[in-house]
Every structure is written in C-alpha cells, then in structure tokens.
mmJSON file of the N, C-alpha and C atoms, coordinates in Angstrom:
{"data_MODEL":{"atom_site":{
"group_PDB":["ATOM","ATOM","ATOM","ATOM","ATOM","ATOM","ATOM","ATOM","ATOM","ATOM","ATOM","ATOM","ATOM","ATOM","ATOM","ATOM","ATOM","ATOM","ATOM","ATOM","ATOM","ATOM","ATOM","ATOM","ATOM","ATOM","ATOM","ATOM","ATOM","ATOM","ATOM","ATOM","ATOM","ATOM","ATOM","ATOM","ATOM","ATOM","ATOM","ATOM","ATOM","ATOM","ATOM","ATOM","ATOM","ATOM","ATOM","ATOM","ATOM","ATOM","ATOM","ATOM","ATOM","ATOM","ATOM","ATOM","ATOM","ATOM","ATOM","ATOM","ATOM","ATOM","ATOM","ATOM","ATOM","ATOM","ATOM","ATOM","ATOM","ATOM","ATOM","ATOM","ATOM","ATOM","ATOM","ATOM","ATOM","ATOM","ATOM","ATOM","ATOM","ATOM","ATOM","ATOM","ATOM","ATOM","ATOM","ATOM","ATOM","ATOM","ATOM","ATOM","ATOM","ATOM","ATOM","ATOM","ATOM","ATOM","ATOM","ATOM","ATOM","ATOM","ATOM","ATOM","ATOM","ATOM","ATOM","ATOM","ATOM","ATOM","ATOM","ATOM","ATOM","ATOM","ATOM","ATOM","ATOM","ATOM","ATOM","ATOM","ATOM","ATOM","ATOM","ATOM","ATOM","ATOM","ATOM","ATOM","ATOM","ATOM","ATOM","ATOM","ATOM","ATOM","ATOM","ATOM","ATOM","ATOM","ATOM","ATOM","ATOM","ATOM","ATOM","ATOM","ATOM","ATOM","ATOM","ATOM","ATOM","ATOM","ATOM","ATOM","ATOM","ATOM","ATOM","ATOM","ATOM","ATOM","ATOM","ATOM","ATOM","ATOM","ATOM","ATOM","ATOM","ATOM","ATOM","ATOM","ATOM","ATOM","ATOM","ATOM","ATOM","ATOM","ATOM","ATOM","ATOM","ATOM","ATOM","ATOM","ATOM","ATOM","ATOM","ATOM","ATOM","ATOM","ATOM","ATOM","ATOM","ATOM","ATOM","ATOM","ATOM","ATOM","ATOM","ATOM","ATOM","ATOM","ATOM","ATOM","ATOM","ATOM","ATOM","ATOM","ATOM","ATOM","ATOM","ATOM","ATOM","ATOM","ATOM","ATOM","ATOM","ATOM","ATOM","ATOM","ATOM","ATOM","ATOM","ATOM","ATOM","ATOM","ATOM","ATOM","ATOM","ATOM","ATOM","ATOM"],
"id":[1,2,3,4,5,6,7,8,9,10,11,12,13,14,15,16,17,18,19,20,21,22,23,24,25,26,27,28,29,30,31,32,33,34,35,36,37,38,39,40,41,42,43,44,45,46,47,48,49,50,51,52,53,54,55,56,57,58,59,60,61,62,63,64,65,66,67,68,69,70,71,72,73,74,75,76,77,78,79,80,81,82,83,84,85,86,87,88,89,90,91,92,93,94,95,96,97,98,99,100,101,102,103,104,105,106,107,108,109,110,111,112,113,114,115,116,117,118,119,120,121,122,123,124,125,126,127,128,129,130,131,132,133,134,135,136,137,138,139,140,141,142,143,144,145,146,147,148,149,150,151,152,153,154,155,156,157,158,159,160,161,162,163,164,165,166,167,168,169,170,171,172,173,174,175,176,177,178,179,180,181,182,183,184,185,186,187,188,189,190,191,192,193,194,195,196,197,198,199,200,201,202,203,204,205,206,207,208,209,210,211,212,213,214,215,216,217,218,219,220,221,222,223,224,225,226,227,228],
"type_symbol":["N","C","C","N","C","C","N","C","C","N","C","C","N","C","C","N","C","C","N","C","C","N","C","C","N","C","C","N","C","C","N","C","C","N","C","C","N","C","C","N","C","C","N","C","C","N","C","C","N","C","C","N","C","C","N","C","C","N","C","C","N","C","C","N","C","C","N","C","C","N","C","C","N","C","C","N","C","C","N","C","C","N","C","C","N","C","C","N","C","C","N","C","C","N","C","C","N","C","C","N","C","C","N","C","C","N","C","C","N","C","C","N","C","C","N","C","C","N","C","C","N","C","C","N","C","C","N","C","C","N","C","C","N","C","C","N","C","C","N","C","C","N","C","C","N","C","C","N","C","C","N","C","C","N","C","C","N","C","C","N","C","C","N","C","C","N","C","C","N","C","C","N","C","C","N","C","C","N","C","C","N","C","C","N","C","C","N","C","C","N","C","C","N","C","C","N","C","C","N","C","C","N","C","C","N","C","C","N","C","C","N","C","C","N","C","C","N","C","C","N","C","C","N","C","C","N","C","C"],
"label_atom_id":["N","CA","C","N","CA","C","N","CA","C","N","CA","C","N","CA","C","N","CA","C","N","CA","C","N","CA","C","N","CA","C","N","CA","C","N","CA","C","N","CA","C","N","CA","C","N","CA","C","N","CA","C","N","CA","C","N","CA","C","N","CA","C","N","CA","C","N","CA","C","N","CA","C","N","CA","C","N","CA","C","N","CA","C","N","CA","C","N","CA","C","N","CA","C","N","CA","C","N","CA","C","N","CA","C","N","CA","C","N","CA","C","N","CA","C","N","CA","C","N","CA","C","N","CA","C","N","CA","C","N","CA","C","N","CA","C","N","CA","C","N","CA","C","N","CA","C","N","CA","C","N","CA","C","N","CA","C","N","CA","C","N","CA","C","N","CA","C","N","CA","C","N","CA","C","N","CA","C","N","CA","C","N","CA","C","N","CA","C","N","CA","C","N","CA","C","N","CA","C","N","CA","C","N","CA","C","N","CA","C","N","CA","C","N","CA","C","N","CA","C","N","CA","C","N","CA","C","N","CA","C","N","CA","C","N","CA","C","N","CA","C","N","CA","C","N","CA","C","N","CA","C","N","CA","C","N","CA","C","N","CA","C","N","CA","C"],
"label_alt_id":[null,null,null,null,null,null,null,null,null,null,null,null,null,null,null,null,null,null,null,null,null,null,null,null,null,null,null,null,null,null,null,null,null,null,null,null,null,null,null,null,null,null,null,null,null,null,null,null,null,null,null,null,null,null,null,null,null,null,null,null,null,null,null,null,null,null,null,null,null,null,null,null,null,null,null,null,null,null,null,null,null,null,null,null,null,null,null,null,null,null,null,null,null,null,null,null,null,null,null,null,null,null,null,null,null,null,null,null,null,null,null,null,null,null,null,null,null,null,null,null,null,null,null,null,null,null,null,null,null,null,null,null,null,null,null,null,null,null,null,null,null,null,null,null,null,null,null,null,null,null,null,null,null,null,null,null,null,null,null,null,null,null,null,null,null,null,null,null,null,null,null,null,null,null,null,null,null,null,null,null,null,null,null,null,null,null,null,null,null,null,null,null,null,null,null,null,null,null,null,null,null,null,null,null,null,null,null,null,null,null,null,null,null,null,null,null,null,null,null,null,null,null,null,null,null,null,null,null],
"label_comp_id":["UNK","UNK","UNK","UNK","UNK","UNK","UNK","UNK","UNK","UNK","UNK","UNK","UNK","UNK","UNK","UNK","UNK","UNK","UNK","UNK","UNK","UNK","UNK","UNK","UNK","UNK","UNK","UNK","UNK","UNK","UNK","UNK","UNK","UNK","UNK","UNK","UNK","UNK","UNK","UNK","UNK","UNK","UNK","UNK","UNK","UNK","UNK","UNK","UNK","UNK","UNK","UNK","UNK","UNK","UNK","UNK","UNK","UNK","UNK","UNK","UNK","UNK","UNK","UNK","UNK","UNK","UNK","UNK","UNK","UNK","UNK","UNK","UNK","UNK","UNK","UNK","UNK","UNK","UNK","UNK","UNK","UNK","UNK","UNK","UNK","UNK","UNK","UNK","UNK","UNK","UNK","UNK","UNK","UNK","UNK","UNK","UNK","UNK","UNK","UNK","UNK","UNK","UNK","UNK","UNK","UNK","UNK","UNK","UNK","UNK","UNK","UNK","UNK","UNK","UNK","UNK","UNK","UNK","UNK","UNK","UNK","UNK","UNK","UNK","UNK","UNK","UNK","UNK","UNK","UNK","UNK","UNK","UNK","UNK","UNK","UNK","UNK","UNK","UNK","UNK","UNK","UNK","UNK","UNK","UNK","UNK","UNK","UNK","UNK","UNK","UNK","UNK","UNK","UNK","UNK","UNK","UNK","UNK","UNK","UNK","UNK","UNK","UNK","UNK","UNK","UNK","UNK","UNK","UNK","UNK","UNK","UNK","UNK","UNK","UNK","UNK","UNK","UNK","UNK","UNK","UNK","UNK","UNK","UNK","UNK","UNK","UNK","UNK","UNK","UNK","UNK","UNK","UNK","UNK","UNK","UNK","UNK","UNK","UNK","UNK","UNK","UNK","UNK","UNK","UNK","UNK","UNK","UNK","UNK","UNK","UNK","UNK","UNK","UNK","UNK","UNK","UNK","UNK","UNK","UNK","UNK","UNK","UNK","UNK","UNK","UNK","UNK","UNK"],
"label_asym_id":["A","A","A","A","A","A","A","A","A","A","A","A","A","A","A","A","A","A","A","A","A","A","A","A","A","A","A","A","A","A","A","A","A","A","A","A","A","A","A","A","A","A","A","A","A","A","A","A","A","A","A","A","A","A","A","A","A","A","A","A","A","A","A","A","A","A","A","A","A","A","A","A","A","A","A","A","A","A","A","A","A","A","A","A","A","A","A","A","A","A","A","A","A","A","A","A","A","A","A","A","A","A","A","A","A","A","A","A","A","A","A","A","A","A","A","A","A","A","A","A","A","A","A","A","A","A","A","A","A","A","A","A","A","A","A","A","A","A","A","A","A","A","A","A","A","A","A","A","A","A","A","A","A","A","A","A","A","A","A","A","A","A","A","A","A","A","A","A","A","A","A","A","A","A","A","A","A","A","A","A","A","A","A","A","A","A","A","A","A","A","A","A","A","A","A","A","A","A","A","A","A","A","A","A","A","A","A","A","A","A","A","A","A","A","A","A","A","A","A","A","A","A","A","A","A","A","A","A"],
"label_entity_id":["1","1","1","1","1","1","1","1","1","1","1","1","1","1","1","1","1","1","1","1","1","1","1","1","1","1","1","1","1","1","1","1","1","1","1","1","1","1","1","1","1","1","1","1","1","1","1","1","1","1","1","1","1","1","1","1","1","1","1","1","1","1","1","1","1","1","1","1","1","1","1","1","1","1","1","1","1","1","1","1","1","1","1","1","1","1","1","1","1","1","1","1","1","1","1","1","1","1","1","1","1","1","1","1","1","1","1","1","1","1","1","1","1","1","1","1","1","1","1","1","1","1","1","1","1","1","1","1","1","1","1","1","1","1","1","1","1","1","1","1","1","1","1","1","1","1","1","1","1","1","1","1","1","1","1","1","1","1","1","1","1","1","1","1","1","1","1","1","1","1","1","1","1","1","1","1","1","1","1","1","1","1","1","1","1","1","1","1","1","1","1","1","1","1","1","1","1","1","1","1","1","1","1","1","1","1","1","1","1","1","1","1","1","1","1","1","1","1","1","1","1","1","1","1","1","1","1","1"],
"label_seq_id":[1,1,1,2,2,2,3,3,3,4,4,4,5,5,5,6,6,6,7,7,7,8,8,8,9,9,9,10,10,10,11,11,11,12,12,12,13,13,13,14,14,14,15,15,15,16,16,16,17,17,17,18,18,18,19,19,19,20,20,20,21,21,21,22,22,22,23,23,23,24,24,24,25,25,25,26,26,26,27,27,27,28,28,28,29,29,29,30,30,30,31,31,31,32,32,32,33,33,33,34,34,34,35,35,35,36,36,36,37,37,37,38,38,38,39,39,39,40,40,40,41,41,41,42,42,42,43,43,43,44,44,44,45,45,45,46,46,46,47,47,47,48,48,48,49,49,49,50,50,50,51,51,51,52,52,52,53,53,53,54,54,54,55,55,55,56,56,56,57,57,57,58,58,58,59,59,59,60,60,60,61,61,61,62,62,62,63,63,63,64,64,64,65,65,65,66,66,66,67,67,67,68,68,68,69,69,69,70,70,70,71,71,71,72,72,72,73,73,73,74,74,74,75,75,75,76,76,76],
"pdbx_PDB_ins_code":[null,null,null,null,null,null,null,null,null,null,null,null,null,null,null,null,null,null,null,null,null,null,null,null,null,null,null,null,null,null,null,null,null,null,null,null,null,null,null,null,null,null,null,null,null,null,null,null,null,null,null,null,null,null,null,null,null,null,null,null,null,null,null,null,null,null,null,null,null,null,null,null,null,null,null,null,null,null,null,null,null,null,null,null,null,null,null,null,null,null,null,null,null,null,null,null,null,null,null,null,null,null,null,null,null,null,null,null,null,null,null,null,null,null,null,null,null,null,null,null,null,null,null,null,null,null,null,null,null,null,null,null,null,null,null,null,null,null,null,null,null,null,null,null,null,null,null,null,null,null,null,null,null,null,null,null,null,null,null,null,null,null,null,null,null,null,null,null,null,null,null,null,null,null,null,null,null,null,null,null,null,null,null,null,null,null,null,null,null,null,null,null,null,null,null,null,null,null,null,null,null,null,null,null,null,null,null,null,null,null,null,null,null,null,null,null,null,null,null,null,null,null,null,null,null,null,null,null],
"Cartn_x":[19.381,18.419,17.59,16.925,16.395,17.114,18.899,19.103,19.849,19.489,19.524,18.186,17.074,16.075,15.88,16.316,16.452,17.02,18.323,19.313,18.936,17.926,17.465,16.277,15.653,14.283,14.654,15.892,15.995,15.316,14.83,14.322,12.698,12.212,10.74,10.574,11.144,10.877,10.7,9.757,9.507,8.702,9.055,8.365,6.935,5.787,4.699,4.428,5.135,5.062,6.508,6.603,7.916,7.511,7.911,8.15,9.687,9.224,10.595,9.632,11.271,10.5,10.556,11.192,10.524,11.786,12.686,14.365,14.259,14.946,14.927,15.702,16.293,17.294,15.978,15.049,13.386,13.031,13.099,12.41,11.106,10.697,9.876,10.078,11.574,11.822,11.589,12.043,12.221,10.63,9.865,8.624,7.716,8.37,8.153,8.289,9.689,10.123,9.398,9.31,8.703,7.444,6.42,5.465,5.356,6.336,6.619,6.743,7.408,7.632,6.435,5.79,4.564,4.386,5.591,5.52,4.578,3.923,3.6,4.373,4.537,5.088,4.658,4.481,4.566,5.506,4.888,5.944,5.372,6.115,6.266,5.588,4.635,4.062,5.001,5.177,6.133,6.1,6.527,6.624,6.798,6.812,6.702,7.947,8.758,10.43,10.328,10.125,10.212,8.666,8.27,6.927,7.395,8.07,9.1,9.554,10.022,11.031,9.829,8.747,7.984,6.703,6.674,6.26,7.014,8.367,9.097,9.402,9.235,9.707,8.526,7.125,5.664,5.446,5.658,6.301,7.208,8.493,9.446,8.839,8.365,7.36,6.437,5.348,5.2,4.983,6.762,6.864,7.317,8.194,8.724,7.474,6.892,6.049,5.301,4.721,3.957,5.035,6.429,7.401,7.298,7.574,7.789,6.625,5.051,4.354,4.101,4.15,4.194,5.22,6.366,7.361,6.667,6.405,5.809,4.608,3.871,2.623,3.084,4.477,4.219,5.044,5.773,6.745,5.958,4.891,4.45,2.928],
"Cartn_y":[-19.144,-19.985,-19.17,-17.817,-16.854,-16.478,-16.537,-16.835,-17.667,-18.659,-19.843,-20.38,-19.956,-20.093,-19.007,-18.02,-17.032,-17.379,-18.532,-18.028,-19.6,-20.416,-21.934,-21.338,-20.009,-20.07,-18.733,-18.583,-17.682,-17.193,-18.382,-18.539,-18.608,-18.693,-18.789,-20.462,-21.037,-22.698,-22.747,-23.588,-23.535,-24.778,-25.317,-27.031,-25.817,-26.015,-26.057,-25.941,-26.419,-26.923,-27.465,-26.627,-27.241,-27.678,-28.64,-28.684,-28.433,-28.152,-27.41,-27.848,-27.807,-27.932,-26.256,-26.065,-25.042,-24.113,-24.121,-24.137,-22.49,-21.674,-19.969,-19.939,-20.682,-20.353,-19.967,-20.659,-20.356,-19.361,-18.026,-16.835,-16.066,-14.932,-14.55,-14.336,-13.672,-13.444,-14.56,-15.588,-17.278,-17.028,-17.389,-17.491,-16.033,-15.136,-13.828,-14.003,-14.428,-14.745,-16.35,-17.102,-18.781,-18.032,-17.228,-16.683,-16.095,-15.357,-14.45,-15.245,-16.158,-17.51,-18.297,-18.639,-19.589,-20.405,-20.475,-21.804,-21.919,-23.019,-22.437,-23.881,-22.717,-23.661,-24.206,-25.123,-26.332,-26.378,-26.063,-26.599,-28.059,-28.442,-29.841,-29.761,-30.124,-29.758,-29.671,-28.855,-29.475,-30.908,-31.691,-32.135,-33.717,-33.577,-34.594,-34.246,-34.642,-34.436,-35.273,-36.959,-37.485,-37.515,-36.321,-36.331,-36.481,-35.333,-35.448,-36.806,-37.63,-38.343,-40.031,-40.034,-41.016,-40.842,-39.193,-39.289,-39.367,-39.59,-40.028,-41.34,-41.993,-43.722,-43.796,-43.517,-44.076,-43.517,-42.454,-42.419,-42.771,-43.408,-44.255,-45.789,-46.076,-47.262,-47.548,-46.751,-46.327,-46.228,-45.679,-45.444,-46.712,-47.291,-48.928,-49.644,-50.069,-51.095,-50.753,-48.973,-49.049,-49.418,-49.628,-49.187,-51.095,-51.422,-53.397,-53.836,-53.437,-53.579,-53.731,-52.201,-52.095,-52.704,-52.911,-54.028,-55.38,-55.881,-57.549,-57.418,-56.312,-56.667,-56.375,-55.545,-54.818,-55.941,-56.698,-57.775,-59.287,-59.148,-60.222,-60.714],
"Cartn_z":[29.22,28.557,27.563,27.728,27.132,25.516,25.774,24.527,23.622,24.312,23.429,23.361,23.349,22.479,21.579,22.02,21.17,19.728,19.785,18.943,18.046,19.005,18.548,17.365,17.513,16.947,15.906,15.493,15.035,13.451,13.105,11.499,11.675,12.65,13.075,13.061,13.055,12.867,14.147,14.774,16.38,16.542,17.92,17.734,18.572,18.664,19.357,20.691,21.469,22.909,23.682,24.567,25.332,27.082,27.194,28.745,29.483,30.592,31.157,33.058,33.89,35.234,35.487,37.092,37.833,37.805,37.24,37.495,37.729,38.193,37.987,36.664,35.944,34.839,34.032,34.128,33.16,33.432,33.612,34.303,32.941,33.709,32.939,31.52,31.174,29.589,29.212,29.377,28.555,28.213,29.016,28.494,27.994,27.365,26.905,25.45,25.528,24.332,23.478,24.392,23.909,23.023,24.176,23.652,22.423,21.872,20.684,19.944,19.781,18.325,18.257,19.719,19.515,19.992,21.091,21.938,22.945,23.133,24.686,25.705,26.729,27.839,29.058,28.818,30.199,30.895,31.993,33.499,33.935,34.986,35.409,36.336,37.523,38.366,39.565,40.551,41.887,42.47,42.911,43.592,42.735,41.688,40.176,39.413,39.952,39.322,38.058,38.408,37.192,36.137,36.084,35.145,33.601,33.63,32.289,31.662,32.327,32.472,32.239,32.771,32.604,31.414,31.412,29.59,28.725,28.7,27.378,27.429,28.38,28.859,27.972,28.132,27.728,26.123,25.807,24.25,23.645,24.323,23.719,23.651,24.671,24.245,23.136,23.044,22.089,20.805,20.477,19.163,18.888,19.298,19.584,18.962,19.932,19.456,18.116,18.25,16.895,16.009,15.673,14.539,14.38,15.579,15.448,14.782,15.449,15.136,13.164,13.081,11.612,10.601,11.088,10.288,10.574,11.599,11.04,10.073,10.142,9.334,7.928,7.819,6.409,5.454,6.496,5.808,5.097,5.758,5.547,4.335],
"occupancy":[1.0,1.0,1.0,1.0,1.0,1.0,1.0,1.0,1.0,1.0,1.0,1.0,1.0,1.0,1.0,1.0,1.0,1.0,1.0,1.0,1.0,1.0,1.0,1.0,1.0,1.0,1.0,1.0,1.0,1.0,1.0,1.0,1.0,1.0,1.0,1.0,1.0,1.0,1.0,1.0,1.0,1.0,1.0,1.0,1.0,1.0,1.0,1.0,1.0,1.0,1.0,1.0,1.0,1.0,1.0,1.0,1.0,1.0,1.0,1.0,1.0,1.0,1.0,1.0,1.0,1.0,1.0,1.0,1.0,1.0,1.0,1.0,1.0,1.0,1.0,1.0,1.0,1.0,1.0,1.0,1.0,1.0,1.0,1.0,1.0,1.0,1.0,1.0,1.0,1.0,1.0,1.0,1.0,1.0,1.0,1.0,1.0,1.0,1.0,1.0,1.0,1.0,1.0,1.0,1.0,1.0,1.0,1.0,1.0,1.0,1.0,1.0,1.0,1.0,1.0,1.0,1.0,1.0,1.0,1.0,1.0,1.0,1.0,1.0,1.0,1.0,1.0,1.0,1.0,1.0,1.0,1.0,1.0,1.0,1.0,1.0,1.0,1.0,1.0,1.0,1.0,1.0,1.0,1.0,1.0,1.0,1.0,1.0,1.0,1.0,1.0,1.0,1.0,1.0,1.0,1.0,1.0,1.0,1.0,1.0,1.0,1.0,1.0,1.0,1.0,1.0,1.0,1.0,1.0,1.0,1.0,1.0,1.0,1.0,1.0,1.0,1.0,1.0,1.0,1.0,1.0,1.0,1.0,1.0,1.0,1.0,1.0,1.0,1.0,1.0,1.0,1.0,1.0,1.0,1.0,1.0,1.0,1.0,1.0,1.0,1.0,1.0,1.0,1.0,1.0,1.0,1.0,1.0,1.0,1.0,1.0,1.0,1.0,1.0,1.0,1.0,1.0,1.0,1.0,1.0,1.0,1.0,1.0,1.0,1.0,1.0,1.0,1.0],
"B_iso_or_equiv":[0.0,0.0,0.0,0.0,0.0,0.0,0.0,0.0,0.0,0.0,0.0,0.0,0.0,0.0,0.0,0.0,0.0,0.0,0.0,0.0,0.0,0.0,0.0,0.0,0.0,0.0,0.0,0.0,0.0,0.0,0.0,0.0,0.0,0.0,0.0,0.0,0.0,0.0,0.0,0.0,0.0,0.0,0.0,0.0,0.0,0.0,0.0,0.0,0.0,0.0,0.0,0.0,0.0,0.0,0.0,0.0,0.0,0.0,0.0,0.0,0.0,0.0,0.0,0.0,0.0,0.0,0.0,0.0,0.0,0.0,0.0,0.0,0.0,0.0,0.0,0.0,0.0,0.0,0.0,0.0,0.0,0.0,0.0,0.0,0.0,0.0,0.0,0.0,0.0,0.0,0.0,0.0,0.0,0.0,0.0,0.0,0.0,0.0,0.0,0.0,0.0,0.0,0.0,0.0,0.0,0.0,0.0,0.0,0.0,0.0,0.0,0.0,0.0,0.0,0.0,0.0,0.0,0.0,0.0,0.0,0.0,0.0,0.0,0.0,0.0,0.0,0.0,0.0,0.0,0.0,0.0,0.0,0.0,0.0,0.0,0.0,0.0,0.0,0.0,0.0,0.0,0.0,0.0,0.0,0.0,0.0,0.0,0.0,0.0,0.0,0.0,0.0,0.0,0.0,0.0,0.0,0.0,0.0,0.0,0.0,0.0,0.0,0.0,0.0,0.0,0.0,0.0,0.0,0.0,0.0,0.0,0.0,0.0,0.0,0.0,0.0,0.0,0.0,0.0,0.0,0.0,0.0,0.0,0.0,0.0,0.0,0.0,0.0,0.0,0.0,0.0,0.0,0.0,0.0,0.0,0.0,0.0,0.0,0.0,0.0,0.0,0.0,0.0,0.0,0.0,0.0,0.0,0.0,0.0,0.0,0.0,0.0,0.0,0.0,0.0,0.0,0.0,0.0,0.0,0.0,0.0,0.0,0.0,0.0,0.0,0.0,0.0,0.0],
"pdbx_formal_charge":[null,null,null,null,null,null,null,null,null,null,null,null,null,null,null,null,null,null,null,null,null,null,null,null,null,null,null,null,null,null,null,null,null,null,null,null,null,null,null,null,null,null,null,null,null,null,null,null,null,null,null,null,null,null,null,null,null,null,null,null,null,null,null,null,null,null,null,null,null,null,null,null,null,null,null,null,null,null,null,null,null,null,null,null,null,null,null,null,null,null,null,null,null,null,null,null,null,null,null,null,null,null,null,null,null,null,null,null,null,null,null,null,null,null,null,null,null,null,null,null,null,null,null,null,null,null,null,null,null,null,null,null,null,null,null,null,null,null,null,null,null,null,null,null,null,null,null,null,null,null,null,null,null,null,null,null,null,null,null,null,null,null,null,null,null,null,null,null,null,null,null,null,null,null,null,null,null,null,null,null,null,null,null,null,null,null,null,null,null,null,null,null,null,null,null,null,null,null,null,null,null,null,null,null,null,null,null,null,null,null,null,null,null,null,null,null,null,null,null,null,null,null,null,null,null,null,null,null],
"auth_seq_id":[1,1,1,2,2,2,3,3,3,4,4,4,5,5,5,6,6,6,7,7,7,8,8,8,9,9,9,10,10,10,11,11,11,12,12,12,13,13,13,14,14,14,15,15,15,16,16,16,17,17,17,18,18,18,19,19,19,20,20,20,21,21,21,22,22,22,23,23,23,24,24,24,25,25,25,26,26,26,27,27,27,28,28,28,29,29,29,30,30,30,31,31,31,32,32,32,33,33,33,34,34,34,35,35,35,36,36,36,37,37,37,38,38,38,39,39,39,40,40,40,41,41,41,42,42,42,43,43,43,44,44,44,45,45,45,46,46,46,47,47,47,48,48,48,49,49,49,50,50,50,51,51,51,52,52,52,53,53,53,54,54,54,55,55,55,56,56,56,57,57,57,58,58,58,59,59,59,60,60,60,61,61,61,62,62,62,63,63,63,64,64,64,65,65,65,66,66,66,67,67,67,68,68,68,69,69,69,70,70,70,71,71,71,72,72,72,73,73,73,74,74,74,75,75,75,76,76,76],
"auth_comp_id":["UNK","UNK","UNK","UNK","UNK","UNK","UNK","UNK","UNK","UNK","UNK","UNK","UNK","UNK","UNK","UNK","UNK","UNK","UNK","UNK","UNK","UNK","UNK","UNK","UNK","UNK","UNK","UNK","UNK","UNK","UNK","UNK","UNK","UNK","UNK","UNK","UNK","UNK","UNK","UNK","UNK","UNK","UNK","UNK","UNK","UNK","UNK","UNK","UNK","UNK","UNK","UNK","UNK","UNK","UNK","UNK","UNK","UNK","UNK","UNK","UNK","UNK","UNK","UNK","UNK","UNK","UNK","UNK","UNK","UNK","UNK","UNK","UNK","UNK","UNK","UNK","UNK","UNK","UNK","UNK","UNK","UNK","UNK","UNK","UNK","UNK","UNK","UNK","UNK","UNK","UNK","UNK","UNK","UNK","UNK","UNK","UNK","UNK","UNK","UNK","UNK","UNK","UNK","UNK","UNK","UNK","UNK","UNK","UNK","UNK","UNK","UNK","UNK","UNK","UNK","UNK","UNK","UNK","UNK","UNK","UNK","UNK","UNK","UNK","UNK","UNK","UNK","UNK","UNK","UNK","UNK","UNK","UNK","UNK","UNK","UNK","UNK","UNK","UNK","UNK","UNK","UNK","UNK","UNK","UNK","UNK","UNK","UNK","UNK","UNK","UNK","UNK","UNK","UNK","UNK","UNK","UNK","UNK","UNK","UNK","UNK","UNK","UNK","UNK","UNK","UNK","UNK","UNK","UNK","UNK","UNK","UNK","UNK","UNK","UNK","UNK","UNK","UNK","UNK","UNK","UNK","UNK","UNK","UNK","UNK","UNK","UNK","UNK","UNK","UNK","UNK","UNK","UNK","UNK","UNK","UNK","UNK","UNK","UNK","UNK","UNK","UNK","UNK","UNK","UNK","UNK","UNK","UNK","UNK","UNK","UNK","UNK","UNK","UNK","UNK","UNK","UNK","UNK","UNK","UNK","UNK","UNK","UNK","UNK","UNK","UNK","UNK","UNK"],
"auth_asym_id":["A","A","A","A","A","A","A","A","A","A","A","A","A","A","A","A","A","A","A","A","A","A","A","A","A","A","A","A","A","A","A","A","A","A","A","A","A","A","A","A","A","A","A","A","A","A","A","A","A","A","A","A","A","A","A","A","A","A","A","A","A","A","A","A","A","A","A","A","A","A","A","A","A","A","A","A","A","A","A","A","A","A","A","A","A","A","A","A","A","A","A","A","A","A","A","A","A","A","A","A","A","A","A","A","A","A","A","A","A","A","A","A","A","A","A","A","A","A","A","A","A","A","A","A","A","A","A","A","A","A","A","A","A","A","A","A","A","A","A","A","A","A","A","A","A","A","A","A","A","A","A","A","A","A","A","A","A","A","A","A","A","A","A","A","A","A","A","A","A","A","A","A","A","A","A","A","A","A","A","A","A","A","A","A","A","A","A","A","A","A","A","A","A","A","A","A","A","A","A","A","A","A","A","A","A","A","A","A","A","A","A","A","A","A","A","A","A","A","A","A","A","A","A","A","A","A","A","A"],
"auth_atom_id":["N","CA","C","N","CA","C","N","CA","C","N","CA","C","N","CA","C","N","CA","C","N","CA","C","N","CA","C","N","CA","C","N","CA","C","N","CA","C","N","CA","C","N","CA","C","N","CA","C","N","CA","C","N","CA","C","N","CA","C","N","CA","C","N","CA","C","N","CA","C","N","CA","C","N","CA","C","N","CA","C","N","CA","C","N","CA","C","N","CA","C","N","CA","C","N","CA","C","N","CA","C","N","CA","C","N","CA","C","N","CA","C","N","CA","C","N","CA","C","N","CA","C","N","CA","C","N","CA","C","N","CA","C","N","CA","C","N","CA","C","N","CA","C","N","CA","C","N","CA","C","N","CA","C","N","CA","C","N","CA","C","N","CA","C","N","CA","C","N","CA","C","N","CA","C","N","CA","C","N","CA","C","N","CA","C","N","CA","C","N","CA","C","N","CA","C","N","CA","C","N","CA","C","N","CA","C","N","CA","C","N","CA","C","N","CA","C","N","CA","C","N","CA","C","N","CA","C","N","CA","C","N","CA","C","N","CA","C","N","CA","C","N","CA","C","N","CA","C","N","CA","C","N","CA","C","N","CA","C","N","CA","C","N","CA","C"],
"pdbx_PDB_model_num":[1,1,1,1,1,1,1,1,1,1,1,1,1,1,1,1,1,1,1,1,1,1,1,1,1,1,1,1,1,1,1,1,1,1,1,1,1,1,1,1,1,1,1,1,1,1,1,1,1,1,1,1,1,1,1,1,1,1,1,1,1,1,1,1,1,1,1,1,1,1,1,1,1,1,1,1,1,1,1,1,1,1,1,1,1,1,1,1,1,1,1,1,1,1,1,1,1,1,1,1,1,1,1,1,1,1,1,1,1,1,1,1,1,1,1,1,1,1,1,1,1,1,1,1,1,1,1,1,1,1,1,1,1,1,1,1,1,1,1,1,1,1,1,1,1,1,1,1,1,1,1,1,1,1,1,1,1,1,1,1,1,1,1,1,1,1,1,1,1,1,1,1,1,1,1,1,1,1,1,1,1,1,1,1,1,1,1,1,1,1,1,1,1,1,1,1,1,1,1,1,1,1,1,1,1,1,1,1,1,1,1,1,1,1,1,1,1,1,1,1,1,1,1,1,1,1,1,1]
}}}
C-alpha cells in the first residue's frame, strides 16, 4: 500500500485527506509517507466498520439532491 501511494502521488498532486480503517496493510511507512505529500490520515474508529461506508451513502445523497435540486430551479 506504501507504494502505491507512493507511485499515486508521484507528481505532488495529493487529495488533502484520506480515510482508511485499521487494516496492518496501513502500517507506519503508509502514513510516513501520506505525511510527506500532505495528506493527513483518518482512521475509522474500531468497532464502526461501516463509518466509511455511511459517510459516502450521506454525501452521495447529497450531491444528488443538491444536483436535482439545481436543475429544476435553473430550468425554469
């Protein structure tokens, strides 16, 4: 995992913020390296498997409605 972010951030382009759960594939380099480009990383809390998983349901919502939203008003 260490390098394939490595090899994802190779131009310095870097999103801000990643979440990730508790996995050992995440070890200290991963977040050595996240650190060096600029990321910072979020873990998932234990025991909250689907945390991940119910903040993108609630931002896919969301973006949805704001997008529907803004097409009826802009059409009309």
């Amino acid at each position: 995992m260490t390098q394939q972010l490595r090899d994802a951030t190779l131009f310095g382009e870097a999103t801000h913020f990643l979440i990730h759960d508790n996995d050992d594939k995440f070890g200290a380099s991963f977040d050595v390296v996240a650190a060096g480009v600029g990321i910072e990383v979020m873990r998932i809390p234990f025991g909250i498997p689907t945390a991940n998983a119910q903040c993108e349901r609630f931002m896919g919502s969301l973006r949805w409605e704001c997008a529907a939203r803004s097409l009826l008003e802009g059409g009309a």
